[in-house]
C-alpha positions in Angstrom: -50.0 58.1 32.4 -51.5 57.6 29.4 -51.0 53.9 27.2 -52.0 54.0 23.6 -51.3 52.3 20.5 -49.6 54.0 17.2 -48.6 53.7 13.8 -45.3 53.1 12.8 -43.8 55.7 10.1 -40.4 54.5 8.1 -37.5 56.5 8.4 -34.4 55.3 6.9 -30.9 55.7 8.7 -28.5 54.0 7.0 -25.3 52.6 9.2 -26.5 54.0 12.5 -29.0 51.1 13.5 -31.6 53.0 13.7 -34.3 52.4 11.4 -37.6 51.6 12.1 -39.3 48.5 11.6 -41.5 48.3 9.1 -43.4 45.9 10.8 -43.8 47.0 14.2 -45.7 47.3 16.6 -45.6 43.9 17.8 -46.5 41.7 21.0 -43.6 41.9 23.5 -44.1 41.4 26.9 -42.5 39.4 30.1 -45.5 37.3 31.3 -49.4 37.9 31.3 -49.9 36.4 34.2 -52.0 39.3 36.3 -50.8 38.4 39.4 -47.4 39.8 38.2 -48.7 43.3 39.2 -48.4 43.2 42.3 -45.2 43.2 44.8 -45.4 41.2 48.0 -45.0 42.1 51.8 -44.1 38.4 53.7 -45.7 39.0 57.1 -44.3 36.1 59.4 -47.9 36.5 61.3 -47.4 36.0 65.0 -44.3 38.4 64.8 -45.9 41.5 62.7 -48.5 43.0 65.2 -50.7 41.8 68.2 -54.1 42.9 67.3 -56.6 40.6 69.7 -54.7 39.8 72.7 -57.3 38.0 74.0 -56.1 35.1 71.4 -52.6 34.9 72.8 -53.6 31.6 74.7 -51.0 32.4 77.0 -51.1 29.6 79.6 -51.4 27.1 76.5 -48.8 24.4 76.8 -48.8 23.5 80.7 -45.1 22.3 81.6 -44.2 22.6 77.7 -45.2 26.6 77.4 -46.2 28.1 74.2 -46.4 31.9 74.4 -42.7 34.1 75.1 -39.8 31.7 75.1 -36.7 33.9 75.1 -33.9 31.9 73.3 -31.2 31.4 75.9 -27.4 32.0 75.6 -28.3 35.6 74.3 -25.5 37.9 74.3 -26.4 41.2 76.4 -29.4 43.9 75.1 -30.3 41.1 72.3 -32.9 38.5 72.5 -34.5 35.8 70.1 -37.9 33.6 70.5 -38.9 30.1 70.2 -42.6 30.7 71.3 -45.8 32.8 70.3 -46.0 36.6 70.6 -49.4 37.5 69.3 -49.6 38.5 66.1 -52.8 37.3 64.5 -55.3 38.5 61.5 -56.3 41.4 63.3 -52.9 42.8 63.9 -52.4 42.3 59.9 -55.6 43.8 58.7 -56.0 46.5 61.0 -51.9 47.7 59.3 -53.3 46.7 55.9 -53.6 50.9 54.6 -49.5 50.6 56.1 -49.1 47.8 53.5 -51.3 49.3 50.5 -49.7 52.3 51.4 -46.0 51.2 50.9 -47.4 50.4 47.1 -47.6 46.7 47.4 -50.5 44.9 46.2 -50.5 41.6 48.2 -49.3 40.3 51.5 -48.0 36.5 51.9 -49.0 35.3 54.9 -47.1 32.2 57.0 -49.2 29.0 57.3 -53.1 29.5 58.9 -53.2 25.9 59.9 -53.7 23.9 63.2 -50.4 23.9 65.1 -49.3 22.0 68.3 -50.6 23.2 71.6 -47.0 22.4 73.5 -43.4 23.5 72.5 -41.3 20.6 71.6 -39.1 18.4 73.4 -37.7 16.9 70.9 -34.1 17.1 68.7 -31.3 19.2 69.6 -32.0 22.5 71.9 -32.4 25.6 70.8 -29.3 28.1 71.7 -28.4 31.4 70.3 -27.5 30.9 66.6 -28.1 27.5 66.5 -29.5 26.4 63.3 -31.9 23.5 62.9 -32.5 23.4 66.7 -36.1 22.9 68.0 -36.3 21.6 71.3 -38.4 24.2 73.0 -39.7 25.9 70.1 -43.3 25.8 69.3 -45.4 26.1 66.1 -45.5 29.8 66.0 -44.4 30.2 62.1 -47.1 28.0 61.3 -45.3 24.9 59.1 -45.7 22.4 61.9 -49.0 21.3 60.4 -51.3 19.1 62.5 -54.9 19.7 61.2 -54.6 21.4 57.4 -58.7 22.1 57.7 -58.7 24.6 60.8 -57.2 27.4 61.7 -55.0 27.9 64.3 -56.5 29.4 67.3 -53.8 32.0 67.8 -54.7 33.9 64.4 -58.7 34.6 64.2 -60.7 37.0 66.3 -63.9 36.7 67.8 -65.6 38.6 64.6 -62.5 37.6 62.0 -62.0 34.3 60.5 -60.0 33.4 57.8 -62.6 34.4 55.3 -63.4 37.4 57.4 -59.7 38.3 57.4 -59.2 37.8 53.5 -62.2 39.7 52.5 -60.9 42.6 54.3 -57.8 42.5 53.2 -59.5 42.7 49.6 -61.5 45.8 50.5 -58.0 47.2 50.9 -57.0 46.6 47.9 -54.5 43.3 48.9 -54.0 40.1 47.7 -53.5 37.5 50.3 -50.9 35.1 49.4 -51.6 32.0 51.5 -48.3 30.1 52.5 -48.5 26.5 52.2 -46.8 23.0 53.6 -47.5 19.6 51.8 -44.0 18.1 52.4 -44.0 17.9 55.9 -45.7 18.2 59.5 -45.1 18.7 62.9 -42.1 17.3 64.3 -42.9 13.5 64.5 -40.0 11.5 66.9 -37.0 12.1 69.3 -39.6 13.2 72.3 -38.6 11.8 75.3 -42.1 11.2 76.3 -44.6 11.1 73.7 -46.1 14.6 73.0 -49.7 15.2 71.7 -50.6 15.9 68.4 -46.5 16.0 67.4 -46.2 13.7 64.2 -50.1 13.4 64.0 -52.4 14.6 60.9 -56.1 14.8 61.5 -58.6 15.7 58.7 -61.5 18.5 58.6 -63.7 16.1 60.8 -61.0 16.0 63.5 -60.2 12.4 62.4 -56.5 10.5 63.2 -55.2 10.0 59.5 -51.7 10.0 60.4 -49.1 9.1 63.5 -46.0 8.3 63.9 -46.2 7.5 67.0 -42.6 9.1 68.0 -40.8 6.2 66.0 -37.8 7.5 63.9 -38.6 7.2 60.6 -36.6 4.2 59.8 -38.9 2.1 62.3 -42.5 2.7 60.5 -44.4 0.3 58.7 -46.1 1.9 56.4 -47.1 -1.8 54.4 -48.6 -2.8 57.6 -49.8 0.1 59.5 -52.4 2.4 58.1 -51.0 5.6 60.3 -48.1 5.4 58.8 -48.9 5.1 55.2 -48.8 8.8 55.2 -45.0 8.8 55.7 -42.1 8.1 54.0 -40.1 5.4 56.2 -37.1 7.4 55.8 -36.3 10.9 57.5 -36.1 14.5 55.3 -35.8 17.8 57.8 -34.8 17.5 61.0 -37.5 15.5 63.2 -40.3 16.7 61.0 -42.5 13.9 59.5 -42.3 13.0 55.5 -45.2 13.1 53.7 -44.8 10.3 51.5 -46.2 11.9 47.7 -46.8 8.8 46.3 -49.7 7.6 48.5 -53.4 8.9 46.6 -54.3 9.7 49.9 -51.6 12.5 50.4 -52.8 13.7 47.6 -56.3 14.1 48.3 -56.0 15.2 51.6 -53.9 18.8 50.9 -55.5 19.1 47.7 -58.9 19.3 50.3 -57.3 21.0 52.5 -56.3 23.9 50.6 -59.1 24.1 47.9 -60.8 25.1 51.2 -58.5 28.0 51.8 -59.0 29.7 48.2 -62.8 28.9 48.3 -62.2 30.8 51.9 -60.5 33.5 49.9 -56.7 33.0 49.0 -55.8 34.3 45.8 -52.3 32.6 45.4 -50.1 30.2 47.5 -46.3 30.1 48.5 -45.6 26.4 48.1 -43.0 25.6 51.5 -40.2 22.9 50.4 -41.2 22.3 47.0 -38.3 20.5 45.6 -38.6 18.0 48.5 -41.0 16.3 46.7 -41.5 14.7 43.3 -42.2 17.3 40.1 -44.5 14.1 39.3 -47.0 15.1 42.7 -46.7 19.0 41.8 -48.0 18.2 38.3 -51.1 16.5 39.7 -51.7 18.9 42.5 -51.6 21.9 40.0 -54.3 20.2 37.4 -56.0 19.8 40.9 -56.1 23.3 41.5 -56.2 24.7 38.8 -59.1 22.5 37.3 -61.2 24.7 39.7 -59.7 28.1 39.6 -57.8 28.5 36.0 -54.4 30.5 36.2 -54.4 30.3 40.4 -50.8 31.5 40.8 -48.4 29.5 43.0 -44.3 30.1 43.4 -42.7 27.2 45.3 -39.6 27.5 47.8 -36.6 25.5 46.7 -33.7 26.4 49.0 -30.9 25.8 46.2 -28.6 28.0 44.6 -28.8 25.9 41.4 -30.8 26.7 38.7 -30.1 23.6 36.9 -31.9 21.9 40.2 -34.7 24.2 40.8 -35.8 25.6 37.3 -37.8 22.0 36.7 -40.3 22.6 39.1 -41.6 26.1 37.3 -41.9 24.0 33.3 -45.5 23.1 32.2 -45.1 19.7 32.5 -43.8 19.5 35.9 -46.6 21.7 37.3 -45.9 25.3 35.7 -45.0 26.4 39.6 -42.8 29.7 39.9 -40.2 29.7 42.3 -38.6 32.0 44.9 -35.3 33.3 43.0 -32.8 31.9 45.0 -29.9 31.9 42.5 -30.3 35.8 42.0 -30.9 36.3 46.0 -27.6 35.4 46.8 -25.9 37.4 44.3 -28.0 40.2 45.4 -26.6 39.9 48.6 -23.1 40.2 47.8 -23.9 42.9 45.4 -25.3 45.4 47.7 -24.4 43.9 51.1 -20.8 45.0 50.2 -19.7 48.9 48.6 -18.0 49.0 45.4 -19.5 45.4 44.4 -20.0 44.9 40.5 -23.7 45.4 39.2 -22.4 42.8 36.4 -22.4 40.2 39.2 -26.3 40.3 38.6 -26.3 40.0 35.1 -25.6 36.4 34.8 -28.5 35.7 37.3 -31.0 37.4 34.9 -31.7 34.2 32.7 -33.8 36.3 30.2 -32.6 33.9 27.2 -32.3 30.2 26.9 -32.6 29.9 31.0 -33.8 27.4 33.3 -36.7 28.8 33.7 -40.2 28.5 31.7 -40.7 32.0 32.2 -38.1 34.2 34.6 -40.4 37.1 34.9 -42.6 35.3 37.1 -40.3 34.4 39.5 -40.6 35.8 43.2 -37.2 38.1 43.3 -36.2 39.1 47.2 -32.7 39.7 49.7 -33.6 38.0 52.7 -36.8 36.5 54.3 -37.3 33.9 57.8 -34.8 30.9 57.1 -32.2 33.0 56.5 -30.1 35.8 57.6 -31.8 38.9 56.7 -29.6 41.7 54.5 -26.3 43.0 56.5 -26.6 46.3 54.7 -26.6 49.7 55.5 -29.6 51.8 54.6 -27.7 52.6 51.6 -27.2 48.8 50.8 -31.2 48.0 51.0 -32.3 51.7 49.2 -30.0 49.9 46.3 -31.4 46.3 46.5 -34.9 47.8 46.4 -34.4 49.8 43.8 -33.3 47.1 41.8 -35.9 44.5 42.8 -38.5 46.9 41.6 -37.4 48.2 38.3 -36.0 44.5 37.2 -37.5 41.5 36.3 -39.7 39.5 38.5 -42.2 40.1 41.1 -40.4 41.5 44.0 -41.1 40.7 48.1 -39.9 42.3 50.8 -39.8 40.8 54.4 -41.8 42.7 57.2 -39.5 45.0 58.6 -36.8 45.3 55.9 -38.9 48.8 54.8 -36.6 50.1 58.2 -33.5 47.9 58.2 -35.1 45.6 61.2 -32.7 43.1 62.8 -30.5 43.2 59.5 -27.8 40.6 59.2 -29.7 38.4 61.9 -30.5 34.7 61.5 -33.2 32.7 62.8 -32.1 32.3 66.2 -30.5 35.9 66.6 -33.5 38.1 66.3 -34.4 37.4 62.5 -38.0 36.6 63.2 -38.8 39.0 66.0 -41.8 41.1 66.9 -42.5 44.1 64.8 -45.0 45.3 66.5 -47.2 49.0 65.9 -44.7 51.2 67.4 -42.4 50.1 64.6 -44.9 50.6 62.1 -45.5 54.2 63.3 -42.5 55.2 63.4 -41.5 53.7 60.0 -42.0 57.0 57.9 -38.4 58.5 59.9 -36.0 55.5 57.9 -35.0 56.2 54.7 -35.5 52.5 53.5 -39.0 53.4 54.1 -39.2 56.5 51.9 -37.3 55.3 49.1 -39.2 51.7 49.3 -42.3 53.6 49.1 -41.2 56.4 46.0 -39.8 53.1 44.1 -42.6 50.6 44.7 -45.5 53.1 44.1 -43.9 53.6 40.8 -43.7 50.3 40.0 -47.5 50.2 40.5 -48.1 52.6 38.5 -46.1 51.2 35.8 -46.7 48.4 33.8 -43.4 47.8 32.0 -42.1 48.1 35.3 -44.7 44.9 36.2 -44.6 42.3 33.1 -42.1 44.3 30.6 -38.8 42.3 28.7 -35.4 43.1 30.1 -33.3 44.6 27.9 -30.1 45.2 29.5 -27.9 48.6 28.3 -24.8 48.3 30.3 -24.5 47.0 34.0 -20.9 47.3 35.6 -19.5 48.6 38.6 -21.9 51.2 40.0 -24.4 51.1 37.1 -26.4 49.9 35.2 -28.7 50.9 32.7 -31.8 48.7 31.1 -35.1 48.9 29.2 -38.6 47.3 30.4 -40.8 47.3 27.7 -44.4 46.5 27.3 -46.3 46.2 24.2 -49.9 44.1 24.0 -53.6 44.7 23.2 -53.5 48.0 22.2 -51.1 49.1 25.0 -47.5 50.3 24.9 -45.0 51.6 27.1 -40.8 52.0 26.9 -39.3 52.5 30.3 -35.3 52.9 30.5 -34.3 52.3 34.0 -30.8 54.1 35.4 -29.4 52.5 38.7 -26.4 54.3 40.7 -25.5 52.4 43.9 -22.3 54.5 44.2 -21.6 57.2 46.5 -20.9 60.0 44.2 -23.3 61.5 41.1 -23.4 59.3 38.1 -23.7 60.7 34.5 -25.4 58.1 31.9 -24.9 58.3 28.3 -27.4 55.7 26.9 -27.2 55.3 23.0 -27.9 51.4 22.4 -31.8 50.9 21.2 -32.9 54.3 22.4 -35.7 55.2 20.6 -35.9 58.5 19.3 -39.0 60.5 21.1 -40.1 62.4 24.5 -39.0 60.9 27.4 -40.8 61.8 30.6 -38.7 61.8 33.6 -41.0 59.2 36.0 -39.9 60.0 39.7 -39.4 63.8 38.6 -36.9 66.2 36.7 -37.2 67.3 33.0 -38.2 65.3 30.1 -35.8 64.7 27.3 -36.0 65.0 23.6 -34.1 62.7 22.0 -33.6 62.8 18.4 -33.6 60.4 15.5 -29.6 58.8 16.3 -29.4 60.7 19.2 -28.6 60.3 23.2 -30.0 60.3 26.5 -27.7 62.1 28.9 -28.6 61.8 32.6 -27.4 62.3 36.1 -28.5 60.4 38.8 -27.5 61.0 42.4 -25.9 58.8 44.7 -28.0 55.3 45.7 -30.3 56.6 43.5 -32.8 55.7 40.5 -34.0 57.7 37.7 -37.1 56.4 34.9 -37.2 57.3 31.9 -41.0 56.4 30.3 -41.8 56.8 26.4 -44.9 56.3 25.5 -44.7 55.0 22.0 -44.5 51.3 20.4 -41.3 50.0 19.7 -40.0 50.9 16.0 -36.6 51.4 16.2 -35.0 48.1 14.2 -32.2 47.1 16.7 -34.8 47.2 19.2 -37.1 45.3 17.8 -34.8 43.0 16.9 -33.3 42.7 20.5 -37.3 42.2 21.8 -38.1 40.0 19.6 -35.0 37.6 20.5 -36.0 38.2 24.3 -39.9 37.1 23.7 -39.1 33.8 21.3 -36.1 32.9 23.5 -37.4 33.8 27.1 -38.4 30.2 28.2 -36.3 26.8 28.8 -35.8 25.4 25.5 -37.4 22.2 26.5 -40.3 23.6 28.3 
């Protein structure tokens, strides 16, 4: 595909809305931010792929066991678990050609960081389905922190350490997005006997900074007792401890901690519980960061369905963090979880004008991931939610395993964060998620209105919808009119609003189509299907320019 830039010619067309700008082409765009490129693949490490068994640590724990804890209460030929499984760096790098393959262009990673060396005995116990249950689980996800400066033993390999591991994944032609935890650590009280290293923080030299001693939160002295100036004297998730944001020293330590990891090689970081602490802390550990690596991209995890709650954390002054799009997630669900849903449920989602948002096309778009229940859909249902995520706005990511419909509609303790593994993988290329993830996402790659573009939204209702990603800067330009059918029968499009008069090549195959001055695009696109349309010409047309230019003045929070 070819990107150039053009003159504009002037052709009047009274009454019809067509005319052309007489001063076009200008600057319209979603975001600039490079990163944007790129779709995700969230690896939950120890349950993608055993690389190095020889790192299991399988007799790691004593009486409180670490490795295979099979959740009990399991109904018959299911199973869940609380412990490790293996998955590692190696496992990761050695499917990173699977990934590239797939078209994305980074993998987020769970947290790398030192976890405890016992399952906990803690809290309430884990059963099948329970939810925010964790005696006898262990730190196998990763967010039970204990040492923020060392890896955890169960990820490297004799010959790959983190830096090893990110610099190969770079030769592949991924991003590593490094998950990250500043709100919390391990779980800190409840144990009936005091555990090691649960509710401790130790620093790069292996130094005690933090303990709570297995006191409830209520019963530290953090005026008093230097170990517990780390914490907040009140309790947040669970038994986990509270980082307390306000102390300097809180501070200081992550921002250490994880200026290590990017000088180690991470090129962006998922921010775990961001809106559990104050915008205030995010706005001094972004100058941090970004003081030392300008434009490092970070999107924060706010588990709220409100935008009006969670759009603070992305404005300038509070940080300039993106976000996970949670408000759009769950009407994704019931849009394609459910047959014969209305597209239009999406629409008001979208935010493009006058949102919460400083900028919704850098938000992280996705169905499902590891604290929730993955998408109950049939392969239909997901071969429609990906073909949305891709083409729409926002920089789509796609939980490990969703490419075949793995464990789908299962929660946490029902089999949502199970082992992959390489049999999976190999065996991948027989779903029909896969294929069409694959034809969809390598297009979007390929496509840079599909990347950064405005949204210009056509018509979406009932089974379609119809909308235009455009991309116009530096010298490059590209139209792309996006037609989505998640019904079960053949859809014809008529598209007349904004289309620009010119040659329209047909992006995932078929015939190009001429459309004249005043004219319309008349397409059919097959059941759970997707057809793109791609023009490679600036924007002239006077209703369209119009529409783009509202969309590129108005895109941010007003008060941002």
């Amino acid at each position: 595909m070819k990107l150039k830039s053009g003159t504009a010619c002037l052709v009047l067309a009274l009454g019809l809305g067509t005319a052309l700008a007489d001063d076009a082409p200008r600057e319209f765009y979603g975001t600039e931010v490079p990163f944007a490129s790129n779709a995700i693949y969230f690896v939950l490490t120890d349950r993608f792929v055993n690389g190095d068994p020889s790192n299991d640590q399988r007799d790691q724990g004593g009486a409180h066991r670490t490795f295979d804890i099979p959740v009990p209460g399991a109904p018959k030929g299911e199973s869940a678990n609380i412990g490790y499984l293996g998955g590692d760096f190696k496992g990761v790098l050695e499917n990173a050609a699977y990934i590239r393959g797939m078209g994305f262009g980074a993998v987020w990673i769970t947290p790398i960081v030192d976890n405890p060396d016992e399952a906990f005995t803690g809290g309430d116990p884990v059963r099948w389905g329970s939810k925010f249950t964790d005696r006898g689980k262990t730190g196998f996800h990763g967010y039970w922190g204990v040492n923020f400066y060392k890896v955890d033993e169960h990820l490297p390999s004799k010959d790959l350490d983190y830096a090893q591991f990110t610099a190969g994944m770079h030769a592949a032609g991924l991003k590593v997005v490094q998950d990250i935890v500043l709100n919390h650590g391990s779980p800190a009280f409840s144990m009936p006997v005091r555990q090691p290293q649960f509710g401790q923080i130790f620093d790069g030299a292996g130094k005690l900074v933090a303990d709570e001693q297995n006191l409830p939160p209520w019963r530290l002295d953090p005026r008093h007792n230097p170990l517990h100036r780390f914490y907040h004297a009140y309790e947040d998730l669970a038994q986990l401890s509270n980082n307390d944001e306000f102390n300097p020293a809180v501070l200081d330590y992550f921002t250490g901690a994880y200026l290590q990891w990017i000088g180690q090689g991470a090129d962006a970081f998922r921010i775990d519980t961001i809106n559990h602490m104050s915008t205030r802390f995010w706005r001094q550990f972004s100058a941090r960061i970004r003081a030392k690596h300008p434009g490092f991209f970070m999107y924060g995890e706010a588990f709220d369905y409100s935008p009006d709650d969670i759009g603070q954390y992305t404005w300038k002054k509070n940080g300039g963090i993106s976000l996970l799009d949670f408000p759009q997630q769950q009407a994704i669900k019931v849009v394609f979880e459910h047959p014969g849903s209305d597209y239009g449920q999406l629409l008001s989602k979208l935010y493009l004008t006058n949102g919460p948002y400083a900028n919704p096309y850098e938000l992280v778009t996705f169905y499902d991931n590891h604290d929730m229940a993955r998408m109950d859909a049939s392969d239909a249902g997901f071969i429609d939610a990906d073909n949305w995520l891709f083409t729409a706005r926002g920089i789509p990511a796609i939980y490990y395993g969703s490419e075949t419909g793995f464990e789908r509609g299962r929660a946490e303790h029902e089999g949502n964060r199970n082992y992959y593994g390489q049999a999976r993988i190999e065996a991948a290329g027989k779903s029909p998620i896969y294929r069409q993830l694959k034809r969809i996402a390598i297009l979007r790659e390929r496509t840079p209105a599909l990347q950064r573009g405005l949204m210009l939204v056509e018509h979406m209702a009932g089974d379609q919808a119809a909308f235009y990603r455009v991309y116009q800067k530096d010298g490059m330009h590209q139209i792309a009119l996006v037609l989505l059918n998640k019904g079960g029968q053949p859809a014809r499009f008529r598209v007349a609003n904004y289309l620009q008069p010119g040659h329209w090549q047909a992006a995932l195959g078929g015939k190009a189509i001429d459309v004249a001055d005043g004219g319309t695009l008349d397409a059919s696109v097959a059941p759970h299907d997707v057809a793109v349309y791609l023009l490679d010409a600036p924007a002239t047309r006077a209703d369209l320019v119009a529409e783009l230019t509202r969309l590129m003045r108005d895109k941010s929070h007003p008060d941002d």
